[in-house]
DONUGU-655442 format. One line per field, with one value per residue (C-alpha): x, y, z; residue in one letter. Coordinates in nm, 3 decimals, padded with zeros to 5 digits. Layout:
BEGIN
xx [X,...] .
yy [Y,...] .
zz [Z,...] .
resn [a,...] .
END
This chain:
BEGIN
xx [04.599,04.228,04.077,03.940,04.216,04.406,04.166,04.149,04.602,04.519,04.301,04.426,04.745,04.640,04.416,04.798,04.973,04.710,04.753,05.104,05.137,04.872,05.107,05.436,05.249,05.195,05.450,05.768,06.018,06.077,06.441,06.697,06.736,07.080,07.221,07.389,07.528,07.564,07.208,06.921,06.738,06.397,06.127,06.392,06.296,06.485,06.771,06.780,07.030,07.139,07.058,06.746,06.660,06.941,06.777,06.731,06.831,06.631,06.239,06.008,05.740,05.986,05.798,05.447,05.376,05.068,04.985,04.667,04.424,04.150,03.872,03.737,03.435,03.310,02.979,03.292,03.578,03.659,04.055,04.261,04.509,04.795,04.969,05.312,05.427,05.097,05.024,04.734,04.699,04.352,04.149,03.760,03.628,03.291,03.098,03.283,03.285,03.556,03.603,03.564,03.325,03.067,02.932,03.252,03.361,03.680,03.998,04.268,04.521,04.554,04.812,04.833,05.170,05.225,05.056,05.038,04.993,05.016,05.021,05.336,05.441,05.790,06.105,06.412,06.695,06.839,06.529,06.261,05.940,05.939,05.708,05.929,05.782,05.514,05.228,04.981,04.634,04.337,04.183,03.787,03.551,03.597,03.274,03.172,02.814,02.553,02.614,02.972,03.161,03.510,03.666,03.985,04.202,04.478,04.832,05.111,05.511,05.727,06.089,06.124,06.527,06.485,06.187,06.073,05.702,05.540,05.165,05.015,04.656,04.424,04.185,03.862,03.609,03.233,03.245,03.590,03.834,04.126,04.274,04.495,04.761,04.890,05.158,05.294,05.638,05.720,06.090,06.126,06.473,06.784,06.881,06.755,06.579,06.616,06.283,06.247,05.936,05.854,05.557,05.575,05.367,05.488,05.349,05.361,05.460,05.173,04.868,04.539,04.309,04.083,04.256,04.212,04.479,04.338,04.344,04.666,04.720,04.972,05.015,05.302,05.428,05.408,05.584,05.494,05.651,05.565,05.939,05.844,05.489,05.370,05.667,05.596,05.843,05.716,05.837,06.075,06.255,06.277,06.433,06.680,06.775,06.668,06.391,06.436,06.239,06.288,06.389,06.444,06.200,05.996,05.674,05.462,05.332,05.378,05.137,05.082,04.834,04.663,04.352,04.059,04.229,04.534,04.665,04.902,05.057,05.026,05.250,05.145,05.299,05.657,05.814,06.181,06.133,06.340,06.120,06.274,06.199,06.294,06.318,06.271,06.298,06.080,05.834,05.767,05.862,05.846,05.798,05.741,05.866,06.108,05.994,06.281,06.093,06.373,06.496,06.311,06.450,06.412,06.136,05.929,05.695,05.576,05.247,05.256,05.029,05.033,04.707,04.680,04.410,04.319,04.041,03.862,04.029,03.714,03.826,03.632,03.772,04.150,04.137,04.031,04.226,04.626,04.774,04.859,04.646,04.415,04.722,04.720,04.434,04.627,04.524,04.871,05.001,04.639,04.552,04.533,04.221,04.105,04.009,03.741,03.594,03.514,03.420,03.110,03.084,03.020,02.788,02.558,02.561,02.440,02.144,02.027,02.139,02.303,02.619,02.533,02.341,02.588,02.848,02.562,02.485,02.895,02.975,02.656,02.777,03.150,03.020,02.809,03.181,03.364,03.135,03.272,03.619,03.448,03.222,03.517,03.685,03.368,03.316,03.629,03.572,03.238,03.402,03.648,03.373,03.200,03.556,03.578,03.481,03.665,03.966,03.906,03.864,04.188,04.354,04.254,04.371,04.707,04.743,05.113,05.255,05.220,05.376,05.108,04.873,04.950,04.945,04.597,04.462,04.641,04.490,04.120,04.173,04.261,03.954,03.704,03.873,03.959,04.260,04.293,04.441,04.211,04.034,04.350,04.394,04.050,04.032,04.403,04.245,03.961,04.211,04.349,03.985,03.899,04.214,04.121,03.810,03.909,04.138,03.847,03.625,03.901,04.001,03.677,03.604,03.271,03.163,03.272,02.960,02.748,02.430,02.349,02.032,01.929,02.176,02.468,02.472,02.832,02.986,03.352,03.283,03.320,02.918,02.827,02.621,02.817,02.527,02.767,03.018,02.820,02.651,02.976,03.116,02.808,02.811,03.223,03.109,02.834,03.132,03.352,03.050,03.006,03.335,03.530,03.657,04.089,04.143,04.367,04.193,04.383,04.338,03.932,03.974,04.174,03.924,03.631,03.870,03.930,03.600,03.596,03.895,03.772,03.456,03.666,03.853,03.633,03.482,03.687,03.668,03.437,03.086,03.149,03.410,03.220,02.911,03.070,03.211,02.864,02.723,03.004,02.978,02.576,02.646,02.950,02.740,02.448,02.688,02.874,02.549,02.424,02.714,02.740,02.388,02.435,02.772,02.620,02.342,02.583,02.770,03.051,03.334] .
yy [05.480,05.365,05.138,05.416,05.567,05.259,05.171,05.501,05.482,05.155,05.262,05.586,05.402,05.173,05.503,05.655,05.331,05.346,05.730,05.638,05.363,05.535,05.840,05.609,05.492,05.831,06.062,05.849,05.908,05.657,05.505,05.656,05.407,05.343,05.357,05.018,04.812,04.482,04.369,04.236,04.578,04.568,04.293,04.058,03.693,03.616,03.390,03.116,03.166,03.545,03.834,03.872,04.205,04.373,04.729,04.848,05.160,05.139,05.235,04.922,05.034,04.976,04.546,04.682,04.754,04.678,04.400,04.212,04.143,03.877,04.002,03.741,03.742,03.511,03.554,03.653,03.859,04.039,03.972,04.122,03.897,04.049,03.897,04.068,03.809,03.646,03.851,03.928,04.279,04.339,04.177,04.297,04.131,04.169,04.112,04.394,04.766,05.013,05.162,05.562,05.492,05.187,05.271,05.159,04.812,04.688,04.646,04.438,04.401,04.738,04.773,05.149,05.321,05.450,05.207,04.857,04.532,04.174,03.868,03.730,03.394,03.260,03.050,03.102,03.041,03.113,03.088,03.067,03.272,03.556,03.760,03.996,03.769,03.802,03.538,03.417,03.524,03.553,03.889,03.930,03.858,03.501,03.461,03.167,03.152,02.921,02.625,02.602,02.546,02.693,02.919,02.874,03.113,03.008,03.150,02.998,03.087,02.916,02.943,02.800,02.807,02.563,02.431,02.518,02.556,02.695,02.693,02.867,02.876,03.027,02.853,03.034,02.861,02.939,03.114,03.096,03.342,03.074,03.052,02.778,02.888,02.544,02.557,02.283,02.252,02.079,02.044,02.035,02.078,01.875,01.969,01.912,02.198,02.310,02.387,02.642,02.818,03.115,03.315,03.634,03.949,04.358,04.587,04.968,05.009,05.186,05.133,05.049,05.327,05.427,05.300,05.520,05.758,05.640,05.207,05.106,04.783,04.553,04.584,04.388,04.035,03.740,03.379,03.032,02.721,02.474,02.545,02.868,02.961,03.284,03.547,03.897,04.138,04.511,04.715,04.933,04.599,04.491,04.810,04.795,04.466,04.370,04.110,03.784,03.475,03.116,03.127,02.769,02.489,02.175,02.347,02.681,02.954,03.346,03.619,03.990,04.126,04.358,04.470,04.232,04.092,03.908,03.693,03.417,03.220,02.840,02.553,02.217,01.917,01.886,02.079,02.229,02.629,02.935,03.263,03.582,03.978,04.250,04.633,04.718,05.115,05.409,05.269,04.921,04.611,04.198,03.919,03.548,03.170,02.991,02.608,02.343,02.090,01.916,01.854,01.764,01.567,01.673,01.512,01.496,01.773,01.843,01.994,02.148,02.339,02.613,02.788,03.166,03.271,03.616,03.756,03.825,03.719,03.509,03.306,02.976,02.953,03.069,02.753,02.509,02.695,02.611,02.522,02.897,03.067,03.114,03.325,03.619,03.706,03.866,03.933,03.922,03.778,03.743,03.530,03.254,03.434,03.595,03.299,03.178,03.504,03.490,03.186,03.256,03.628,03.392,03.107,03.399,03.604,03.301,03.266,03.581,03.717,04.077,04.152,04.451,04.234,03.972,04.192,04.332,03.958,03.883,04.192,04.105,03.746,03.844,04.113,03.766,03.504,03.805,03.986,03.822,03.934,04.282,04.309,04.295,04.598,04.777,04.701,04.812,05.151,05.171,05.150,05.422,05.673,05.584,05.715,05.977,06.257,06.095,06.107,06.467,06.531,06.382,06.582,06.902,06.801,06.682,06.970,06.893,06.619,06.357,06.123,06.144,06.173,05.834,05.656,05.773,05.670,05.317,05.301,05.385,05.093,04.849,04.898,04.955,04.653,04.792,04.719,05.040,04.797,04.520,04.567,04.616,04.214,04.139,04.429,04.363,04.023,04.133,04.355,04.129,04.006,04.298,04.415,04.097,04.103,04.451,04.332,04.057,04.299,04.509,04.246,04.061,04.122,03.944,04.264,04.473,04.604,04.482,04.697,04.720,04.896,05.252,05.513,05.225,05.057,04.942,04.849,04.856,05.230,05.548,05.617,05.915,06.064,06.044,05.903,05.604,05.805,06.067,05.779,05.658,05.994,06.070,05.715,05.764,06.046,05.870,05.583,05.896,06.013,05.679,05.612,05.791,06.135,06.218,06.512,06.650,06.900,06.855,06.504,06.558,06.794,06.528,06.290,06.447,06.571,06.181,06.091,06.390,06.308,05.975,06.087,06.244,05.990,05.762,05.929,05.809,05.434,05.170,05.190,04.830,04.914,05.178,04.967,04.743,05.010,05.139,04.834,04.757,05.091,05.028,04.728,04.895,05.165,04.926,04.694,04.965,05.153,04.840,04.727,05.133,05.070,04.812,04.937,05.295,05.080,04.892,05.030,05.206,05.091] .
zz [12.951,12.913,12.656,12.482,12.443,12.339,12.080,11.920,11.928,11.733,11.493,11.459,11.355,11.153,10.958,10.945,10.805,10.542,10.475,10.451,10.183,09.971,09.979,09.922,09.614,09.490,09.528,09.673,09.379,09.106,09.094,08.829,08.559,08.479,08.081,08.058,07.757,07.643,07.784,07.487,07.341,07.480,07.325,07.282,07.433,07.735,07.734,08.014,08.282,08.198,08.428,08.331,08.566,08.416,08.301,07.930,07.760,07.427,07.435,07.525,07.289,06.947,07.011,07.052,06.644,06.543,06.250,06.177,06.459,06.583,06.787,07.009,07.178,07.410,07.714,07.932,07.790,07.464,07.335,07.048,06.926,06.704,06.421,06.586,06.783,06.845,07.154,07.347,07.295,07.486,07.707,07.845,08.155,07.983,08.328,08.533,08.498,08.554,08.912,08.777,08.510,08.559,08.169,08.082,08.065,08.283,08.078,08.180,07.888,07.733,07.405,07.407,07.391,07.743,07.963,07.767,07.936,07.735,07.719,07.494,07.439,07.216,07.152,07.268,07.062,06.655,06.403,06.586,06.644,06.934,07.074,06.831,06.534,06.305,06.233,05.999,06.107,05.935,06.077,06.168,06.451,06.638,06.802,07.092,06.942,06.963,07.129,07.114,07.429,07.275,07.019,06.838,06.666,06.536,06.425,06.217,06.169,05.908,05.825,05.472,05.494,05.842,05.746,06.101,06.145,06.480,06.504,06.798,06.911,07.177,07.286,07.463,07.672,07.773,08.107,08.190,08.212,08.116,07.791,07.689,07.518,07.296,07.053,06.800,06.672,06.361,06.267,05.901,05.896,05.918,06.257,06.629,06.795,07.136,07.242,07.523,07.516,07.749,07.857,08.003,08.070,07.985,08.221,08.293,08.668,08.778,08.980,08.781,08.746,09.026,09.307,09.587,09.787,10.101,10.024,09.872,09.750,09.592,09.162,09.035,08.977,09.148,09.179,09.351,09.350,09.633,09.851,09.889,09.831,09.723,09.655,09.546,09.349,09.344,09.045,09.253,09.322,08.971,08.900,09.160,09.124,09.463,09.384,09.581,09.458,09.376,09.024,08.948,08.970,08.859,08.926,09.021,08.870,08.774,08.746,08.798,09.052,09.098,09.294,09.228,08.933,08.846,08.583,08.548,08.335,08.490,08.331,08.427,08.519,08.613,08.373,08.462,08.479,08.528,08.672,08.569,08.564,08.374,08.348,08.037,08.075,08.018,08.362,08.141,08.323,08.168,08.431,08.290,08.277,08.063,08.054,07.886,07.704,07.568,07.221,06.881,06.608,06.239,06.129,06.450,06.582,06.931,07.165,07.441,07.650,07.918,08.048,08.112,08.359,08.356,08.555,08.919,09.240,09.304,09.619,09.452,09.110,09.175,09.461,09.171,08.906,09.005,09.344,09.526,09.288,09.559,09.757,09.471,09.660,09.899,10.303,10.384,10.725,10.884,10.571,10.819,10.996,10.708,10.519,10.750,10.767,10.415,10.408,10.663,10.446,10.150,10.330,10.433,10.142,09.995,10.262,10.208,09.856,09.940,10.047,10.228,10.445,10.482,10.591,10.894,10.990,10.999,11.221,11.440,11.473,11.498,11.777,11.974,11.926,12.118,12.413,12.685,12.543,12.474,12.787,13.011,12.854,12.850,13.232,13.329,13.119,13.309,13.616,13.539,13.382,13.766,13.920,13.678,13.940,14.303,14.037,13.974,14.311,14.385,14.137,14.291,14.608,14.512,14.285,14.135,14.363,14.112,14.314,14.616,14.313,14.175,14.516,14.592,14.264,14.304,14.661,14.553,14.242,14.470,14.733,14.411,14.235,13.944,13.692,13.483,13.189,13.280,12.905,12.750,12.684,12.548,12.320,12.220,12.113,11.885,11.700,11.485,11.413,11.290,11.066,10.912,10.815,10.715,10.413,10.307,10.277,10.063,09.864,09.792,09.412,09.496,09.611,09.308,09.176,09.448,09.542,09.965,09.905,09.813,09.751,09.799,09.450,09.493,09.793,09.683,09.582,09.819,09.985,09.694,09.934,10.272,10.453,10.588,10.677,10.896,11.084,11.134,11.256,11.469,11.642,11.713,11.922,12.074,12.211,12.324,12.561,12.648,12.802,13.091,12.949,13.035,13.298,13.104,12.855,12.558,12.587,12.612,12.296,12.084,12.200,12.004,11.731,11.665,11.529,11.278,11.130,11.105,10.963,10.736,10.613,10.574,10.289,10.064,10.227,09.992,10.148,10.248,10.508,10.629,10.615,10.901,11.100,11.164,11.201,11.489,11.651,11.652,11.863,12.047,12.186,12.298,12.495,12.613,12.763,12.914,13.075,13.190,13.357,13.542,13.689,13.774,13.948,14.186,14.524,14.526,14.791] .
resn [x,x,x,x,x,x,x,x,x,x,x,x,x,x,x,x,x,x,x,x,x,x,x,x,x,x,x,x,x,x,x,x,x,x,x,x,x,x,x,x,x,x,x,x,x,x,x,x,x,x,x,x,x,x,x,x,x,x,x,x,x,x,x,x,x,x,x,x,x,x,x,x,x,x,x,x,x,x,x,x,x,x,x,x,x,x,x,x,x,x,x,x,x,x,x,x,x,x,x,x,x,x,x,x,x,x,x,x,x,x,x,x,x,x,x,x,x,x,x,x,x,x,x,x,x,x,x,x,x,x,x,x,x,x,x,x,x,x,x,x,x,x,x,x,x,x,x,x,x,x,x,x,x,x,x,x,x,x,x,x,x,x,x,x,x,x,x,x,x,x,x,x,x,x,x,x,x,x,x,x,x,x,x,x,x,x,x,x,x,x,x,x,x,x,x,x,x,x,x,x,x,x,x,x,x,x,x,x,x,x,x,x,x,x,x,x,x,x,x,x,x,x,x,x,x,x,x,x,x,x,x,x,x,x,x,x,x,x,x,x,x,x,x,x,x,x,x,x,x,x,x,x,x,x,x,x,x,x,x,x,x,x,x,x,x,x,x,x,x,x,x,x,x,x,x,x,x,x,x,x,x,x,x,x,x,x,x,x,x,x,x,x,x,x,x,x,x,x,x,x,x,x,x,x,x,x,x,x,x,x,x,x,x,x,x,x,x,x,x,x,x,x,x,x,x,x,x,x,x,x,x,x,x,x,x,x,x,x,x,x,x,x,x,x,x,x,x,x,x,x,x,x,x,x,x,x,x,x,x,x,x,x,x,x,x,x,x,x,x,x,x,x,x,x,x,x,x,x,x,x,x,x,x,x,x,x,x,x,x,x,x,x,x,x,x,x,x,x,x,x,x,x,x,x,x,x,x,x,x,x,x,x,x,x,x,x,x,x,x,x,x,x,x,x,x,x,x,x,x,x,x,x,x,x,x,x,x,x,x,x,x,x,x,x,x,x,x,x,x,x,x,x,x,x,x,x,x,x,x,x,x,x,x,x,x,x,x,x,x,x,x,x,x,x,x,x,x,x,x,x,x,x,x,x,x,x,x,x,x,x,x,x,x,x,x,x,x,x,x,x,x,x,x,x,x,x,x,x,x,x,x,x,x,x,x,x,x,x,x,x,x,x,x,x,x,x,x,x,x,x,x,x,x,x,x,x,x,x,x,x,x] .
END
């Protein structure tokens, strides 16, 4: 098999794999829910230690009733806080727009009645506030204004009978997408408390809108702890009961991701903690973090704290936000490789201001760092296209006899030199490069919104006038010419059929992607010509 041949299998399959989990997302079917008993109704707080994933037979919307609200609005984001249960209800990332329509601005948390997503935050145990409960607020328009670095609203639960009074307050600061999330406890009463706060997020079990057929990636919750790193349980899982993740520690994080964005509820210090998930039926799932803070006395009250980031993937601030947050940004197991590639993305994108640009200087240096892996693939091709007619010849002579076929080919590649798979190695190399830098320039959120120039006014967004794509079609054909073409017929035909469906394909690809695949068949097609030159110019044996 030749190296172009090989590296059309390879991308080919990798165009397939793609193809494949964008259709698994779609249309594989959902998993039955089972009717089961004696598990909490859904909405109830979670009780630590109990099977937490069990599923739920009663309707997770009956906790989502509305009550009075808090709009907050800060240079960043725009929240709605509810007086039911104190949740976040809403939440704008005020500086990003929606993937299918950029007049609208994105939404993360959503509290509508068939795909919500919140923030909720209670107590565990008899008497005390849930996410169930309902709260003091004073409703209006919370607004970070002049030159305030923060905004506070806060929300207050009593129990007159206990004497048990919970206040809870978010606090919102000037260009940051984390909240802190503080709550006091003041035990009025004659009894000790048992205070287990926990934090959790209610999701539909969907992909966010606008992600494409074609790139498929992750949505659903995520766990670290510092044994074993970054864990992710999909939604089928949860539903199945088949999630595997550390669910006891002194330490980590949880969060639900999804592409570009992710938030996470982040309890500091060493705090003992118990991870759970839940299916809460009717495609709604709960994921979140039970933290034991110990006991208060009557007569004593207690702070605590627990940040909630909720925002971009932005490589820089999830690395000084919590330990592992950076991993939610997800390259998967070519992270490793992946980071430095962004890394230089970023350092020259800062150089020269565009994106676009950045990712044409990368692919140029990236194309320099490898030649000499490159060159000798290409050489060896060369060589074969220079053979291409003594092997015809020889297949004319030998007609059917494979077997006297094979030997004379094997005889003329020994006295010309020439190791049919010699560029196998090298080119088997750069692969991995370029899978990698693949995914950073999928998962960079940097990019989101990003003009190149012209007609491309958002790299993460499909070319709307094909322009990329063509190029990238026409100069696939261009490599095909370049490069020996099979004696077999068919396998000529498939060849050129290739780069069409290619072409095809990557229509629907974000103009950044497609951006460096030009760019690297540009550079592909001038090495490969030279190096054809100069072989074509020397003697044949």
């Amino acid at each position: 098999m030749d190296n172009q041949r090989l590296i059309l299998f390879i991308v080919f399959s990798f165009s397939l794999l793609l193809l494949w989990e964008g259709w698994q997302s779609k249309h594989a079917p959902q998993p039955v829910v089972p009717v089961t008993t004696g598990v909490p109704a859904a909405g109830t707080p979670p009780t630590p230690g109990q099977t937490l994933n069990a599923p739920v037979a009663a309707p997770a919307q009956a906790g989502f009733n509305k009550g009075a609200r808090a709009i907050v609005e800060t240079d960043v984001l725009h929240a709605t806080i509810d007086a039911n249960g104190g949740d976040l209800r809403e939440l704008k990332l005020l500086k990003y727009r929606e993937t299918e329509d950029k007049n609208k601005v994105f939404t993360l948390f959503e509290d509508t009645q068939t795909k919500p997503y919140l923030a909720q935050s209670g107590l565990v145990g008899k008497d005390l506030p849930t996410h169930r409960s309902t709260f003091q607020l004073n409703p209006g328009t919370y607004r970070l204004s002049g030159g305030a670095v923060q905004v506070e609203v806060p929300l207050v639960w009593s129990d007159p009978v206990t004497g048990v009074r919970v206040e809870k307050t978010y606090i919102f600061k000037r260009g940051s997408y984390q909240i802190t999330v503080r709550t006091r406890v003041i035990n009025g009463g004659t009894q000790p408390i048992d205070l287990t706060p926990y934090y959790q997020f209610t999701r539909h079990g969907e992909a966010p809108r606008g992600e494409s057929f074609f790139l498929h990636t992750y949505t659903g919750p995520a766990f670290y702890t510092d044994a074993k790193k970054f864990q992710k349980v999909s939604f089928s899982d949860i539903q199945e009961g088949k999630g595997e993740f550390e669910k006891t520690a002194d330490n980590g994080w949880m969060g639900l991701v999804q592409h570009h964005f992710v938030s996470a509820w982040l309890p500091e210090g060493n705090v003992k903690r118990e991870y759970y998930t839940r299916a809460l039926g009717d495609g709604l799932y709960s994921a979140g973090v039970i933290l034991a803070e110990g006991t208060l006395a009557p007569g004593l009250q207690k702070t605590f704290t627990v940040p909630l980031y909720a925002g971009p993937q932005t490589q820089n601030v999830l690395e000084i936000t919590a330990p592992g947050l950076e991993l939610a940004r997800d390259y998967g197991w070519l992270t490793p490789l992946a980071y430095p590639i962004f890394w230089a993305l970023d350092k020259i994108e800062r150089l020269v201001g565009n994106w676009g640009w950045a990712i044409i200087i990368l692919t140029l240096l990236l194309k320099i760092a490898l030649y000499p892996l490159s060159a000798a693939g290409y050489k060896s091709m060369a060589k074969m296209k220079k053979l291409t007619p003594r092997l015809q010849q020889l297949k004319e002579s030998f007609g059917d006899d494979r077997a006297k076929l094979h030997q004379a080919m094997a005889e003329m590649y020994k006295t010309e030199k020439i190791n049919p798979l010699g560029g196998c190695l090298p080119i088997l190399i750069q692969i991995p490069v370029f899978i990698a830098l693949y995914w950073v320039l999928l998962a960079a959120v940097e990019m989101r919104g990003a003009p190149w120039l012209g007609w491309i006014t958002d790299l993460t967004a499909p070319d709307p006038w094909f322009i990329l794509p063509v190029i990238m079609g026409v100069t696939s054909i261009l490599q095909v010419k370049l490069n020996p073409q099979p004696m077999d017929p068919m396998q000529a035909k498939i060849m050129m059929i290739m780069p069409v469906a290619f072409t095809v394909m990557f229509v629907f690809f974000p103009a950044g992607l497609v951006l460096y695949w030009v760019v690297n068949n540009i550079l592909s097609i001038a090495q490969q010509w030279m190096i054809n030159k100069q072989v074509e110019g020397s003697p044949a044996k």
